[in-house]
Each structure stands twice: as C-alpha cells, then as structure tokens.
C-alpha positions in Angstrom: 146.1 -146.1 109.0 143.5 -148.5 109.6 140.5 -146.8 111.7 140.3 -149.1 114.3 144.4 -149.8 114.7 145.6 -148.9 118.6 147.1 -145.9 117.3 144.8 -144.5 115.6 142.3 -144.8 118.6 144.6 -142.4 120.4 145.6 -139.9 117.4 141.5 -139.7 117.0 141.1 -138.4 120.9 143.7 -136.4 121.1 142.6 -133.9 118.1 138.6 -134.4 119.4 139.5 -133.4 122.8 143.0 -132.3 123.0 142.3 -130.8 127.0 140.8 -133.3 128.1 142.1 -136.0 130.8 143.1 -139.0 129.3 144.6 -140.6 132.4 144.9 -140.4 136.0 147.4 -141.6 137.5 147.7 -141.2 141.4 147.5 -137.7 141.6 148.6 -137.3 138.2 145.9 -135.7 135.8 147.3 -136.1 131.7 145.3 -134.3 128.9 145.1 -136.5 125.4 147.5 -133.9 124.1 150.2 -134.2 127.1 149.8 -138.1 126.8 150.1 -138.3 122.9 153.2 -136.0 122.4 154.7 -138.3 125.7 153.9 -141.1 123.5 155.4 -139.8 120.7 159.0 -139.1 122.1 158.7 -142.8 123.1 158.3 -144.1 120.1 160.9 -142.0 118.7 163.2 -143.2 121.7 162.1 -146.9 121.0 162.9 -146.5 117.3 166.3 -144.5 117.5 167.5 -147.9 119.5 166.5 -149.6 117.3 162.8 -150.9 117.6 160.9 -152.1 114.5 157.6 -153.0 113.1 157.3 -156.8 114.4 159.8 -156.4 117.1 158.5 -157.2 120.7 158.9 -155.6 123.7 158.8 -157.0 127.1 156.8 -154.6 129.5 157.6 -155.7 133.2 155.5 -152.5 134.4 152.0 -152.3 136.9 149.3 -150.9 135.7 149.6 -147.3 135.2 151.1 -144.6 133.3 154.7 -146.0 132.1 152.6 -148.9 131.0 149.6 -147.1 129.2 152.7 -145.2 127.4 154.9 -148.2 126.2 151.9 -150.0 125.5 150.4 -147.0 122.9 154.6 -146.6 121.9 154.6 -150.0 120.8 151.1 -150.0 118.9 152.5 -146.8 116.6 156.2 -148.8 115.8 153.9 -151.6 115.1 155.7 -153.8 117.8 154.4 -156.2 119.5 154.2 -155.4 123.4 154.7 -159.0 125.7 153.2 -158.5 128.7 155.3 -159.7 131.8 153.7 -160.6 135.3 155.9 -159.2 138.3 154.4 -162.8 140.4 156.3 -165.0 138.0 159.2 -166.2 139.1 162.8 -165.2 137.7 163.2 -168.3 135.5 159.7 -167.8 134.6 160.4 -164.1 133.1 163.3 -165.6 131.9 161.9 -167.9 129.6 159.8 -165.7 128.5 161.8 -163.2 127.1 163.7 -165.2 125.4 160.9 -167.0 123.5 158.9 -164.2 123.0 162.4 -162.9 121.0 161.6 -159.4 122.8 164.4 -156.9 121.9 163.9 -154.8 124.4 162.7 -154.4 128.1 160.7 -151.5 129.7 160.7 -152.0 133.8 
C-alpha cells in the first residue's frame, strides 16, 4: 500500500500509538485501536453488501464520528466517498446520487 494512501495514514497511527485518542466525539473519547478495528468491521460490512474498489458512496452524515468512520471505510475498499450537504434541497441530493452513480447511502 502506497505510504501516503488514506488508509495507510490510519493503519500507521494505530500500531504507533495504539492507546491513544484518535477522536472525540461529544463526550466520546476513541483510542487509534478502538477506531481502526470499528473501521474495519465497516468495511467488511460495506463489502459483504456488496461495495467495491471504485464504487461510491453517498455520506449524508455531520461532522463526527459515523462520518470519520465511513469516510476511512471507504478509503480501505478503495471507494469513492461523495459527500452530501444536509442544506441541499431534496431534488438537489437527488440528483446527486444519481450522477455520482453511488451504490450505497450512509445517513
């Protein structure tokens, strides 16, 4: 894997620094290894339905950890994540989904 690809940016921090946080959520605290392996089963989710390198993914999701988690789940199927604004309109989302070609949607 290609140093500098998304995933290997998180596989490199989780064996450096296994305990430490990675990302805080509200009041939730995740450690590099809690967030990796909860990356992991959602990739494996994303694939066993399916999801494969090129495929897009529609991500209608604020900022925060369900986002950070499909975003890095995308990055190690090597699917491309289309990012979706909640102030668009409904025809607007819409649109985009379809002509992104996205297979799937996380909300």
């Amino acid at each position: 894997m290609h140093p500098f690809h998304l995933r290997a940016i998180l596989e490199r921090a989780r064996a450096l620094w296994p305990d430490r946080v990675a990302v805080v959520d509200g009041a939730r605290r995740l450690t590099y290894a809690e967030v990796g392996a909860r990356v992991d089963r959602l990739a494996g989710l994303l694939a066993a339905h399916g999801v494969a390198p090129g495929d897009r993914i529609a991500a209608l999701l604020p900022n925060g950890l369900a986002y950070f988690e499909l975003y890095h789940a995308a990055a190690a199927l090597d699917a491309v994540l289309v990012s979706l604004n909640y102030r668009l309109t409904a025809g607007e989302l819409a649109f985009i989904v379809a002509d992104s070609g996205a297979r799937w949607l996380g909300a």
